[in-house]
C-alpha positions in Angstrom: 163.8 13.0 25.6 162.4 15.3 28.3 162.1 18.1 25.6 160.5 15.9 23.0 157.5 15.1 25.2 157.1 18.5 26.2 157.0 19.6 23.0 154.8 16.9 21.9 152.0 17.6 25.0 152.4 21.7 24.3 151.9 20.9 20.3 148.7 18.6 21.3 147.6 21.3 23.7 147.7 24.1 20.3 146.2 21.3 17.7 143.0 21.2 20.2 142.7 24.6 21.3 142.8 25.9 17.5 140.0 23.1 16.5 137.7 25.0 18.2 136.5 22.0 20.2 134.7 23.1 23.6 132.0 21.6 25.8 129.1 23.4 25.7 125.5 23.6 26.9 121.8 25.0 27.1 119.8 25.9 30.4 116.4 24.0 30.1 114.5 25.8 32.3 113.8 29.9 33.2 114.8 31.8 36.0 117.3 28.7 37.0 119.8 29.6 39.7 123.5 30.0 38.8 125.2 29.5 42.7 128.8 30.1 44.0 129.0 25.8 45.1 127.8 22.7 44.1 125.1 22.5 46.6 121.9 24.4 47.2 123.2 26.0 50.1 125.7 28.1 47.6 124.8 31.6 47.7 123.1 32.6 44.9 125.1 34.8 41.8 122.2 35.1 39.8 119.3 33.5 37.3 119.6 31.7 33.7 117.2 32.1 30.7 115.7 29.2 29.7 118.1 27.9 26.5 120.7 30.3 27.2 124.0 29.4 26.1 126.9 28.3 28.5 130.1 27.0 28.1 131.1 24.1 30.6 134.1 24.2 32.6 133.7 21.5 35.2 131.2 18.8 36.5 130.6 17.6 39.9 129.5 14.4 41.3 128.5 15.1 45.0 128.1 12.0 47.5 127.1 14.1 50.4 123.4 15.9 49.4 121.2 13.2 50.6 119.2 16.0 52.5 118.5 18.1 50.0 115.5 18.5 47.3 113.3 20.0 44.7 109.8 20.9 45.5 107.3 19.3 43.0 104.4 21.5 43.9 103.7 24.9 45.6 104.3 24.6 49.3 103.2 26.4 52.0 105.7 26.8 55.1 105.0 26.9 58.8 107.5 29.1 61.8 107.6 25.6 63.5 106.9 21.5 62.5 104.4 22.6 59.6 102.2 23.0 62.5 102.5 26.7 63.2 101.7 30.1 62.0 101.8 30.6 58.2 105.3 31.6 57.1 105.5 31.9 53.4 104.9 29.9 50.4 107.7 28.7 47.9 106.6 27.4 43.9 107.5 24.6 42.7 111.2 24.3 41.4 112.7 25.0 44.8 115.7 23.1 46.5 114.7 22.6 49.9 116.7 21.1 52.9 115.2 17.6 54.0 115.5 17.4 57.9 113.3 14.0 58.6 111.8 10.9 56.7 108.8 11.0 59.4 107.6 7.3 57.6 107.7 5.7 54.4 105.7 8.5 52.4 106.6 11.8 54.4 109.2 14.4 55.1 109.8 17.3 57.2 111.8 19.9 55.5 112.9 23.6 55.6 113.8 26.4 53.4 115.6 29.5 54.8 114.9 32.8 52.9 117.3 35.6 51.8 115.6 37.8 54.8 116.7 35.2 57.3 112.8 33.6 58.0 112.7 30.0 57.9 109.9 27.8 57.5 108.8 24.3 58.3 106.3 21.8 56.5 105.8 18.3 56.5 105.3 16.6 52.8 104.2 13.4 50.9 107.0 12.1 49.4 105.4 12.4 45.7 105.7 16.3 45.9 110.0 15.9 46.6 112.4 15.4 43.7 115.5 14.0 45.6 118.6 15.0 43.9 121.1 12.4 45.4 124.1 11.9 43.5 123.0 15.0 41.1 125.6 16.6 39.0 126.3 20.0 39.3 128.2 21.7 36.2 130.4 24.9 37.1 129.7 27.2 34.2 130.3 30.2 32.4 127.9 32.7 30.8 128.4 34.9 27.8 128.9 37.8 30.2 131.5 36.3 32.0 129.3 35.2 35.5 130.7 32.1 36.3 129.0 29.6 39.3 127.4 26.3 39.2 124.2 24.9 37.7 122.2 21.8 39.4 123.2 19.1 36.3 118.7 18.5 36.0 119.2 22.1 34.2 122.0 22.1 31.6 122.0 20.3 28.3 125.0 19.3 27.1 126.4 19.9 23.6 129.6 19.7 22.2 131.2 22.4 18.9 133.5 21.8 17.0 134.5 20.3 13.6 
């Protein structure tokens, strides 16, 4: 009986491998990030073409990214509070690190750079996409980079027939 269901799963495994069934998807936006976690904080692997081709290999839910978000607008950053010395400035599209709901309608937040400089703003509420909850999808590129994608940036398609 044992051998039966093996054989049964394996033969179920080949039926759906030769369909040609796969989960795949499109980037919907350019120069997206492709990281080595689920999170922003994931070290970045590289950037994604907007409706470049990926295949899906694995989605995650995450509980735990309450302090993290996407910037709206173009943001200027500050060395301390938002009330310092002009740091940099970061476009919109960036995930940024919320550290403080100050009231109702703003936040303090950060955003460390590659070179190690961090800066420090305070911002209305309007000008922060939260990304609670926010899938992430781990997945793989025609040339074989594999990392994860924040889920606002993949379209999901399926092939097969």
């Amino acid at each position: 009986m044992k051998n039966f269901k093996l054989y049964f799963i394996l033969t179920f495994i080949l039926l759906l491998s030769l369909s040609g069934y796969s989960q795949q998807g499109y980037i919907t936006g350019s120069g997206v990030l492709i990281r080595s976690d689920h999170s922003t904080s994931g070290a970045k692997k590289g950037s994604l073409k907007l409706n470049q081709e990926v295949d899906i290999l694995d989605v995650y839910y995450p509980s735990n990214n309450y302090n993290e978000a996407i910037l709206r607008t173009k943001t200027n950053f500050y060395d301390r509070d938002g009330n310092g010395s002009f740091v940099f400035s970061l476009n919109a599209g960036k995930a940024v690190k919320v550290i403080e709901n100050i009231d109702q309608n703003q936040y303090r937040i950060s955003f460390k750079n590659p070179n190690g400089s961090i800066g420090f703003t305070k911002i209305s509420s309007n000008s922060l996409e939260f990304i609670n909850g926010e899938k992430w999808y781990k997945v793989r590129t025609n040339s074989g980079l594999v990392g994860w994608v924040f889920g606002k940036y993949v379209q999901e398609h399926y092939s097969g027939d």
